[in-house]
C-alpha positions in Angstrom: 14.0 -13.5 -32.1 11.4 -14.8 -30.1 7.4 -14.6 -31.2 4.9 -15.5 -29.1 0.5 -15.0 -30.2 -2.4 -15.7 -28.6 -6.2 -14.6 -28.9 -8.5 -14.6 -26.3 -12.3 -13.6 -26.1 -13.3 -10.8 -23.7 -16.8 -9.2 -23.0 -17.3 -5.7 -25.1 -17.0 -2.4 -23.0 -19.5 0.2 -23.9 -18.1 2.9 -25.3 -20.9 5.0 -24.5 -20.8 4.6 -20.5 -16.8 4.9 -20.1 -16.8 8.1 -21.8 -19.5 9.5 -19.8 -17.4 8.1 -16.9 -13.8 9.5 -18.0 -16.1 12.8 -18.1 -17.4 12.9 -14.8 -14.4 12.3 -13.4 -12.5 15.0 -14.9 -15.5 17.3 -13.7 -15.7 15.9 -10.4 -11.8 16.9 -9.8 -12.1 19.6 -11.6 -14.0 21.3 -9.5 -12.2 20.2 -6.5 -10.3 22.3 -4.1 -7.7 21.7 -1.3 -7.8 22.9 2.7 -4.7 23.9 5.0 -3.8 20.6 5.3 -3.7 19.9 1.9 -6.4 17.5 2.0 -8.6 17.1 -2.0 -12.2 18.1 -1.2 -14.9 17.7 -3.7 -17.3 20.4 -4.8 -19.6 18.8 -1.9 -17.1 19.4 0.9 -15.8 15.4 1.1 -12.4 14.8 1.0 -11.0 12.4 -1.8 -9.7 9.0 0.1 -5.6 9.0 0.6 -4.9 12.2 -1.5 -3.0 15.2 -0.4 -0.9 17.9 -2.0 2.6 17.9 -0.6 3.7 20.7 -2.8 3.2 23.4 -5.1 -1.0 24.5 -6.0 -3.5 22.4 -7.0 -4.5 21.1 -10.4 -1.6 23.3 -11.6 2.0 22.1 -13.3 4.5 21.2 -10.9 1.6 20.0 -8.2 2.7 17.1 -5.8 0.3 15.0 -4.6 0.5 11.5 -2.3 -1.2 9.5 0.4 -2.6 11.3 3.3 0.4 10.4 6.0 -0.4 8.7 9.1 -0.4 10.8 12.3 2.0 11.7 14.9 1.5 10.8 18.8 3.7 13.7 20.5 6.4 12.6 23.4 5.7 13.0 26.8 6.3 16.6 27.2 3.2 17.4 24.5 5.9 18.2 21.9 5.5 16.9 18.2 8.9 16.2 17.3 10.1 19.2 14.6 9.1 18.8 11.1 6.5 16.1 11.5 3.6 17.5 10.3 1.9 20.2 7.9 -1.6 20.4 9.5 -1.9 24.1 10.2 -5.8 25.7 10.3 -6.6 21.4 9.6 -10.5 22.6 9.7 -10.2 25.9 8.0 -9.8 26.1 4.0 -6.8 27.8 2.7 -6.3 29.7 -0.2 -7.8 27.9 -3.3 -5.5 25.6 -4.5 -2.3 26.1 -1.8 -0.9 23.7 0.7 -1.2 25.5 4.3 1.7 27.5 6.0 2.5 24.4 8.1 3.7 22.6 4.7 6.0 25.5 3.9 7.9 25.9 7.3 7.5 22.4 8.4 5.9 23.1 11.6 2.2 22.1 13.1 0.1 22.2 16.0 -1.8 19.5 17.2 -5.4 19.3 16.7 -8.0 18.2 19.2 -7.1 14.7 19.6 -3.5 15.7 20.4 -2.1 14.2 17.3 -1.6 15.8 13.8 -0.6 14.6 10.8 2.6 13.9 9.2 4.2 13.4 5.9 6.1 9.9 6.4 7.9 8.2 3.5 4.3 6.8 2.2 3.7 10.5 1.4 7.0 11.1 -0.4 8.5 8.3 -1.5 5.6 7.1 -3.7 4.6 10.5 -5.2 2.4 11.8 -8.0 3.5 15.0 -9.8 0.9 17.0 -12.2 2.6 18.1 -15.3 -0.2 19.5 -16.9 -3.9 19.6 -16.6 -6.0 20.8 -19.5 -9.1 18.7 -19.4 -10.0 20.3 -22.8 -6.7 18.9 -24.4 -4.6 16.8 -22.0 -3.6 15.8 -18.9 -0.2 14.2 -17.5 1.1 13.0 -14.6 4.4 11.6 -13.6 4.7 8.6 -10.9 7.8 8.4 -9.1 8.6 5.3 -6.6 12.3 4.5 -4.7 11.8 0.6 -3.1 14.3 -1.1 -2.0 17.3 0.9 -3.7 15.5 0.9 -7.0 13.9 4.4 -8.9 10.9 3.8 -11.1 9.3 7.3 -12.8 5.9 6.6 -14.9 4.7 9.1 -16.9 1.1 8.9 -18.2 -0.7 11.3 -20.8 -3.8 11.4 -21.7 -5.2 12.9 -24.8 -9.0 14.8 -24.3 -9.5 12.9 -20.8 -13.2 14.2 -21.3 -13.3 12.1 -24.3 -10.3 9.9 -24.4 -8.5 9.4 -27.7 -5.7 8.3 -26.7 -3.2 6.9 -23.7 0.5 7.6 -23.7 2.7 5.5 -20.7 6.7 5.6 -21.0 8.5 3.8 -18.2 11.8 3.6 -16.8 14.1 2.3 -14.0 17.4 2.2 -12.4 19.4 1.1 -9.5 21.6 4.0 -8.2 24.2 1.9 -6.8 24.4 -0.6 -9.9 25.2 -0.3 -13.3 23.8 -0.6 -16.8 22.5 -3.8 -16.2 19.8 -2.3 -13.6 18.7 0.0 -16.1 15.3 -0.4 -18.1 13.1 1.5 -20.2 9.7 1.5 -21.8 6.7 3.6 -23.9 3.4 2.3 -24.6 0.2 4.1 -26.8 -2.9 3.2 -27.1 -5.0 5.0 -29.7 -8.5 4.9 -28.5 -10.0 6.3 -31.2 -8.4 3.4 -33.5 -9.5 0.8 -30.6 -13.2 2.1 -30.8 -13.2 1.9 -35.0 -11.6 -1.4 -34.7 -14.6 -3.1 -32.8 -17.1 -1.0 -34.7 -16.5 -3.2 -37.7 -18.6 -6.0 -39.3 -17.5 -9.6 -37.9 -16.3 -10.6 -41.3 -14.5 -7.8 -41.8 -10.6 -8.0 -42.1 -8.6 -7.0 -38.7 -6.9 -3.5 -38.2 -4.1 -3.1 -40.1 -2.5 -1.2 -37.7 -2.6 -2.3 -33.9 -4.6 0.4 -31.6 -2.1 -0.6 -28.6 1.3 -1.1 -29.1 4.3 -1.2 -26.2 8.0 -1.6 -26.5 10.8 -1.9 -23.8 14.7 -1.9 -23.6 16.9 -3.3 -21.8 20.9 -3.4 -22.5 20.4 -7.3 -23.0 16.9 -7.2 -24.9 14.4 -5.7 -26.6 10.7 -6.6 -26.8 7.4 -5.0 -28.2 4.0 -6.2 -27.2 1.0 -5.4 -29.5 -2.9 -5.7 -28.9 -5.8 -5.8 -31.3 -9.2 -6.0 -31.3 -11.8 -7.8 -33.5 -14.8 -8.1 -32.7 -16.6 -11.7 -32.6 -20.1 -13.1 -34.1 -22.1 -12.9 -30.8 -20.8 -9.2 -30.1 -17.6 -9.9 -27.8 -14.3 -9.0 -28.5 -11.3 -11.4 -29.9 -8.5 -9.5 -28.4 -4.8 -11.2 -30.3 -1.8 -10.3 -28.2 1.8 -10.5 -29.9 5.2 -10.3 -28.3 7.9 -10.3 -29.8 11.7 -10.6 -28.0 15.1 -10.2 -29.0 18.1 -10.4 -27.9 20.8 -7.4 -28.2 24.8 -7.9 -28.2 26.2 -11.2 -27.1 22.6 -12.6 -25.6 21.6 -13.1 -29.3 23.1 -16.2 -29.8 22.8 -17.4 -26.5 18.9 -16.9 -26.0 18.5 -18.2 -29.2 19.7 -21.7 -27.6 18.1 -21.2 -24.4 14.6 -20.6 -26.2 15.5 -23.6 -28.4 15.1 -25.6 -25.2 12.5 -23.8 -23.5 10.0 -22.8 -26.1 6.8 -24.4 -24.8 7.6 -23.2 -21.1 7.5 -20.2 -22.1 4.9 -19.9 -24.7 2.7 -21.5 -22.3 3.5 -18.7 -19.6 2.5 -16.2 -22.3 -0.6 -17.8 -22.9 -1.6 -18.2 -19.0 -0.2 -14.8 -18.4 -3.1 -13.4 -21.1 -5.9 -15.3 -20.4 -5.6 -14.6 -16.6 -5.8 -10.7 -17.6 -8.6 -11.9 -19.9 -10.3 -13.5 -16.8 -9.6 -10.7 -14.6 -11.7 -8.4 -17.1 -14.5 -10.4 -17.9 -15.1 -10.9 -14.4 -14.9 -6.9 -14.0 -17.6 -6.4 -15.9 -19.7 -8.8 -14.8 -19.3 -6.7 -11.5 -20.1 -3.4 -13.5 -23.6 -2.2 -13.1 -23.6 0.9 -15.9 -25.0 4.1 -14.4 -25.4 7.1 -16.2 -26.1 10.7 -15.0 -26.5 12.0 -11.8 -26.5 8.2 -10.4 -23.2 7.7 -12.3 -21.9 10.9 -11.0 -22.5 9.9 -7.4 -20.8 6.3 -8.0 -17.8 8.3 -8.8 -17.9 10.7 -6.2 -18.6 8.2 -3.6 -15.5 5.5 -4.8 -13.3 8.7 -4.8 -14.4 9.6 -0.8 -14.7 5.6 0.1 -12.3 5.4 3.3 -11.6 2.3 4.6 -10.4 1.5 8.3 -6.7 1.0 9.1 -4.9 -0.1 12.5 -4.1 3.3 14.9 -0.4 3.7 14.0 2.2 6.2 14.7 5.4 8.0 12.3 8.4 9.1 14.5 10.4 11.6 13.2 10.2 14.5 10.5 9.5 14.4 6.8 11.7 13.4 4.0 11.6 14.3 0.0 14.2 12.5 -2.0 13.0 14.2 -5.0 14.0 18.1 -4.0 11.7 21.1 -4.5 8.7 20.5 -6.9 8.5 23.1 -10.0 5.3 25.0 -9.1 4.7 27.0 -12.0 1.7 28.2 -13.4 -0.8 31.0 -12.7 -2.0 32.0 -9.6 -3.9 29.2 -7.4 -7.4 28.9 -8.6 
């Protein structure tokens, strides 16, 4: 068994502005609705950047949303080709918390540029489905992705979003056509309320005796489990120590035994890069953070949700596609 440490020292986060952030977001989305064309509007009338129910009503369990597809240029006879868009009433608001009728039959008129828009594999192939969505309690999503012949699902719960206390992540991956050597799997916690009670503590105070994040995967030819905790230093930073520990299941066990005989520092010095870039990355995050609170916070969030940015004209022949078959839509009535 392979195990690698290393400690590094990151600026503190305030505990006080991320959960006032968390909040606002969870209000902010809350409280927002979806038109026709399934497009995420605020409480203010903007629609949120690249998000759009596909299926099923909003904020509810079985809810699945994805990037706002790219539009369609119809052929020469004025035709959009069938199937290749779901804009409907595109300016009129449907139904609180329903995709329009266009998303249901698969058909769509253009608007006034000529062009409407149309789910193309950005908009099913990477997909987010809501599983639940109790801001008072929890809220999960699930991530699916299919790349280049390989099927990743991520599912993330977290645990009083308006508060967090704590983040669950499980992971895992295959490659239809291959075999148990292209599976993979992985869970990770992180108890927020342990993290925050963990830095709270005097300087010379001992550590945590229990790490606030831990993460393990599995792989048919290895196992490994990563675990993070916080201290926090004289001049009121954080010494974050990262362990990882690796070993090797059936037959590898002898063999990566050698092979880490021979390339020990390699690879403890690739640990130790990989965690002090991540380190870097988040110092230099919050030196870029400017804390707001209130209504200016509020309108930070709201305005980094609407943010657009500019993207070459393109075009998406054809219909859409949803590897992932009918989404479960249950729940009450749309809101």
């Amino acid at each position: 068994m392979a195990r690698l440490t290393h400690t590094v020292t990151v600026a503190p986060l305030d505990r006080g502005w991320f959960e006032e952030a968390a909040g606002t977001l969870v209000d902010l989305l809350d409280g927002s609705r979806t038109r026709a064309d399934g497009s995420v509007l605020l409480a203010d009338g903007r629609a949120v950047a690249g998000l759009r129910l596909l299926k099923g009503r909003h904020l509810r369990s079985g809810a699945r949303y994805g990037e706002t597809p790219e539009p369609v240029t119809p052929g020469a006879d004025g035709r959009v080709p069938a199937g290749s868009g779901t804009a409907g009433a595109a300016d009129g608001l449907a139904r609180p918390g329903t995709a329009g009728a266009g998303a249901a039959d698969g058909s769509s008129d253009p608007g006034a540029d000529g062009r409407v828009p149309a789910p193309g594999p950005s908009a099913t192939v990477g997909a987010v489905v809501l599983r639940a969505w109790r801001p008072a309690h929890s809220v999960e999503v699930e991530s699916r992705v299919a790349e280049d012949g390989l099927a990743l699902r991520l599912k993330v719960r977290l645990s009083e979003p308006r508060r967090p206390r704590a983040l669950g992540l499980s992971l895992s991956g295959h490659r239809p056509a291959g075999g148990s050597l292209y599976r993979f799997s992985g869970r990770g916690t992180a108890d927020l309320a342990a993290w925050w009670a963990a830095v709270d503590r005097l300087p010379s105070a001992l550590p945590a005796a229990r790490p606030p994040v831990t993460a393990r995967a599995a792989h048919r030819l290895a196992k490994a489990r990563l675990t993070v905790t916080p201290h926090p230093a004289d001049d009121g930073s954080w010494r974050i120590s990262v362990v990882l520990s690796v070993r090797g299941r059936w037959l590898l066990r002898p063999v990566g035994a050698v092979a880490l005989f021979f390339a020990r520092r390699p690879v403890e010095r690739g640990f130790r890069e990989a965690v002090e870039n991540a380190a870097a990355q988040w110092n230099t995050a919050l030196a870029e953070l400017t804390p707001r609170y209130g209504e200016a916070l509020r309108a930070e969030i709201a305005g980094a949700l609407t943010e657009t940015e500019p993207e070459p004209d393109k075009t998406v022949p054809g219909g859409p596609t949803d590897p992932w078959g009918p989404a479960d839509t249950g729940g009450p009535e749309a809101r």
